[in-house]
C-alpha positions in Angstrom: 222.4 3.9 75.3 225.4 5.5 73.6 224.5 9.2 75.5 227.4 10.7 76.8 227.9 11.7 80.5 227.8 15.3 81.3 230.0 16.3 84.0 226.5 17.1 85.9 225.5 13.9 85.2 228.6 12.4 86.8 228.7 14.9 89.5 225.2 14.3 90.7 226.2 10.6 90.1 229.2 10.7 92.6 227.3 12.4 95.1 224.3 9.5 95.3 227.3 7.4 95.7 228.9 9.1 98.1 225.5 9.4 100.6 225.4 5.7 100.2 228.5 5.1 101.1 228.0 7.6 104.2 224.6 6.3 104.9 226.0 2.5 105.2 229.2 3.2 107.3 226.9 4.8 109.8 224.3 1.8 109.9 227.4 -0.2 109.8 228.7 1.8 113.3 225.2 2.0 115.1 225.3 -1.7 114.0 228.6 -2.4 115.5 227.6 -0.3 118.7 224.9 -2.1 119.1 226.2 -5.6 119.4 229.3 -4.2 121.5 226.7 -3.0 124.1 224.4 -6.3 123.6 227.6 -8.4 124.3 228.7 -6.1 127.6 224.9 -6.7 128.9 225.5 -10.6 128.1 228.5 -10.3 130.0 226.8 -8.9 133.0 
């Protein structure tokens, strides 16, 4: 595997990583919202 990166390669590269990086801080907020709400209804 000595092929060398184009800078497609590496741009299409950074942008997979990038929408996984988006795509887990959002679960990780609707996560978060989640259990704020869950503990307010415990609270109730």
């Amino acid at each position: 595997m000595n092929k060398k990166l184009t800078q497609k390669d590496f741009d299409n590269f950074k942008e997979s990583i990038e929408d996984l990086i988006k795509l887990y801080k959002e679960s990780r907020l609707s996560k978060m919202k989640n259990t704020k709400e869950s503990e307010e209804e415990r609270l109730d």
